[in-house]
C-alpha positions in Angstrom: 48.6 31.9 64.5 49.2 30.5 61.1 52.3 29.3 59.7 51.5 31.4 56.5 49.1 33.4 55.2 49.3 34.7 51.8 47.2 37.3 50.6 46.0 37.9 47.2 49.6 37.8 45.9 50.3 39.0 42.2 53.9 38.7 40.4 54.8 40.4 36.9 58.1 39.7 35.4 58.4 41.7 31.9 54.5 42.0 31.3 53.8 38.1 31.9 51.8 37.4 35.1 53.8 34.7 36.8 51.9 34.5 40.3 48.1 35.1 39.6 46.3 36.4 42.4 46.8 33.7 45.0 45.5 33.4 48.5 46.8 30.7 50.5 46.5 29.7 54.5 48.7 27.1 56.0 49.2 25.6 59.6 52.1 25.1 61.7 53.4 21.2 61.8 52.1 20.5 58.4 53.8 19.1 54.7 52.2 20.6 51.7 53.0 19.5 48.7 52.6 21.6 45.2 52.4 20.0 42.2 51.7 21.2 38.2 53.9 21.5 35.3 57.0 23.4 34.4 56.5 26.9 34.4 53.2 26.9 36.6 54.9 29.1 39.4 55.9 26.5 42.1 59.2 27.5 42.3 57.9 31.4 41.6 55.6 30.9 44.6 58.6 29.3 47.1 60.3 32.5 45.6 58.2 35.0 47.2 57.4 32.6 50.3 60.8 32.6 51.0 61.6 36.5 50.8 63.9 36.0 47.6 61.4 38.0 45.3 59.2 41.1 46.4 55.2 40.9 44.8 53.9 43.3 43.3 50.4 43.2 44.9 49.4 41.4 47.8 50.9 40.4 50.8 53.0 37.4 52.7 52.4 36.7 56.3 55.1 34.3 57.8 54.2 33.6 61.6 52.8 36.3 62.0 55.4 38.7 60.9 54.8 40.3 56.9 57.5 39.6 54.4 59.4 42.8 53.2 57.7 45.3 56.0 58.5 43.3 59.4 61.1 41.3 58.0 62.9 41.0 54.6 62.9 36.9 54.8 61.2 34.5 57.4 63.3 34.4 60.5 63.6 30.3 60.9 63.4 28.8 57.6 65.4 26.2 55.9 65.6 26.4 51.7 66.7 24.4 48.7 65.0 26.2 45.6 66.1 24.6 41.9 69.9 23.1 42.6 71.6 23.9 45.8 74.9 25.6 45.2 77.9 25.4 47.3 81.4 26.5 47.3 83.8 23.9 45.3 86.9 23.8 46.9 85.5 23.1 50.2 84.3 19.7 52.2 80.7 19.5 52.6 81.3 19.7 56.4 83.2 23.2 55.9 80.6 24.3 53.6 77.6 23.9 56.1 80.2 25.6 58.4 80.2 28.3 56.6 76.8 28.9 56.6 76.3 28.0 60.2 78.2 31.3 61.1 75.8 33.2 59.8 73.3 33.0 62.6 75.7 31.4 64.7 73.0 29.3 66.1 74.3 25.6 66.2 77.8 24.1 66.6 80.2 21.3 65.0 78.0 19.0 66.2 74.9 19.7 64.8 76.5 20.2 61.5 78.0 16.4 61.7 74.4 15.0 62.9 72.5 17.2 59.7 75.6 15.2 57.2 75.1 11.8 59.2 71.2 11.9 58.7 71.2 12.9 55.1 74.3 9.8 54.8 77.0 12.2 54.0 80.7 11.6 56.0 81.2 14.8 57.6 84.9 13.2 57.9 84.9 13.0 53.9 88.0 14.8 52.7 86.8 15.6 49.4 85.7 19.0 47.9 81.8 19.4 46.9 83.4 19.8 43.2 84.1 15.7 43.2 80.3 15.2 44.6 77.9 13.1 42.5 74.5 15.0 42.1 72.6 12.6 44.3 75.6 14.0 46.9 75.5 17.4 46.0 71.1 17.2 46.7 72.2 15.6 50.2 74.3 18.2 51.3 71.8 20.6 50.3 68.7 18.9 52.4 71.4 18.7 55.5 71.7 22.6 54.7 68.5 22.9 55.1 67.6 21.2 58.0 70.8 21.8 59.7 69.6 24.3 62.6 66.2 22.7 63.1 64.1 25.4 61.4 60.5 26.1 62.0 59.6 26.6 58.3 61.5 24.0 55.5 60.7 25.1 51.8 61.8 22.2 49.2 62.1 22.4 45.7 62.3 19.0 43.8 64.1 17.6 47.8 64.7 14.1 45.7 66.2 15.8 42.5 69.1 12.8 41.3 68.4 10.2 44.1 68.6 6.9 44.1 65.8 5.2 45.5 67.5 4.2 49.2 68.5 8.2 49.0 64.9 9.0 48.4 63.4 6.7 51.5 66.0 8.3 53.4 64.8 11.8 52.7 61.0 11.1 52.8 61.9 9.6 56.4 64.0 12.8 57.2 60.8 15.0 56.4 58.8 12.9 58.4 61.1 13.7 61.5 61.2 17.1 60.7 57.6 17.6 60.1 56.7 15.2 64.0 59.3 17.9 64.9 56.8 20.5 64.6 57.9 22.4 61.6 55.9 23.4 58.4 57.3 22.1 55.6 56.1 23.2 52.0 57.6 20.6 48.9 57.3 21.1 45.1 57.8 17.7 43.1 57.3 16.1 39.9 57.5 13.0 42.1 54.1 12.6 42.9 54.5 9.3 44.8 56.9 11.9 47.1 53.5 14.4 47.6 51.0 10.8 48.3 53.5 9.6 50.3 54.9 12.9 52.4 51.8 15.4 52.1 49.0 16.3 54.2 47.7 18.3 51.4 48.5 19.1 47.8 48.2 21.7 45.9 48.7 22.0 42.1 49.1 24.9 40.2 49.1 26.2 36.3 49.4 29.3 34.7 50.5 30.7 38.1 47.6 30.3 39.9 46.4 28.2 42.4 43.8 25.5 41.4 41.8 25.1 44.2 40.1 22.2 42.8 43.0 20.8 42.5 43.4 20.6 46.2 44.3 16.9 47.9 44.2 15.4 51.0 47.5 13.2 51.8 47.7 9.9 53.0 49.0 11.8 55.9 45.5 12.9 57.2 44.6 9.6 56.2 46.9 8.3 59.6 45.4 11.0 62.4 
């Protein structure tokens, strides 16, 4: 079974085509990284992977289940698409709380490991409003990686990082992806896509360039 399969997927948004006819196969355990300009559907694309937009044509497999007939979004998936948002007048630790109750899956603990890895205090007393951006991007990776999902969808993961916050992350990914999840990453970074990706992807116009396809240094170490 494939992680995702994506079908011949078209997206209009008043009259301009913003997904172009895209057809995409992916495997479990993977990083993909997707690459191109602003405005050439990355985020658009994580969108519809993600459940968060319907397509007008096509259609999304996401292990094995279709998007929006079998399920509205994928059943194990962690997300940060454009900048993570999170209740102000809470602590980083009770905002992850808060969304840990949704599923209900994971307890305290896993919440203070997620804030410890991403080097977040999950005893810091401060609201999110007093978070630097570089903080605010941290507590949205632990977020995302908080219940150990099998799918981990990244838009621009080292957005305002310093450069020991970036290693940090790119090692995180790493764990997550020897873990055995799929993750997919968009970046401007491209030394973030050499570095993390098996393969790239870039993408203009909203469609896929398929010669634009790139084996990672990742295959480069099997």
């Amino acid at each position: 079974m494939k992680a995702i399969e994506i079908i011949q997927i078209e997206k209009k948004i008043k009259g301009s085509i913003i997904l172009d006819n895209i057809s995409l196969s992916l495997e479990k355990g993977q990083i993909y990284g997707f690459w191109g300009r602003n405005g050439s559907g990355k985020t658009m694309l994580f969108r519809a992977i993600s459940g968060l937009i319907k397509v007008d044509k096509g259609q999304i497999n996401v292990f094995g289940k279709t998007l929006h007939k079998e399920l509205s979004f994928p059943e194990s998936m962690g997300v940060i698409i454009e900048s993570p948002s999170f209740w102000n007048d809470y602590t980083g630790f009770n905002n992850l709380k808060v969304l840990a109750s949704i599923k209900n899956l994971i307890s305290n603990n896993e919440i203070k490991d997620a804030l410890i890895r991403v080097g977040l205090d999950p005893k810091d007393s401060r609201s999110v409003k007093k978070y630097s951006l570089g903080m605010k991007q941290r507590l949205g990776i632990a977020q995302a990686i908080m219940e150990k999902p099998d799918l981990i969808i990244l838009d621009e993961p080292t957005n305002a990082l310093d450069d020991d916050g970036i290693v940090q992350i790119r090692n995180i990914l790493l764990e997550e992806k020897k873990r055995g999840a799929t993750i997919l990453i968009a970046s401007h970074n491209k030394d973030d896509l050499k570095i993390l990706a098996d393969y790239s992807y870039k993408m203009s116009d909203g469609k896929l360039d398929e010669a634009g396809l790139i084996e990672g240094a990742q295959n480069d170490k099997k």
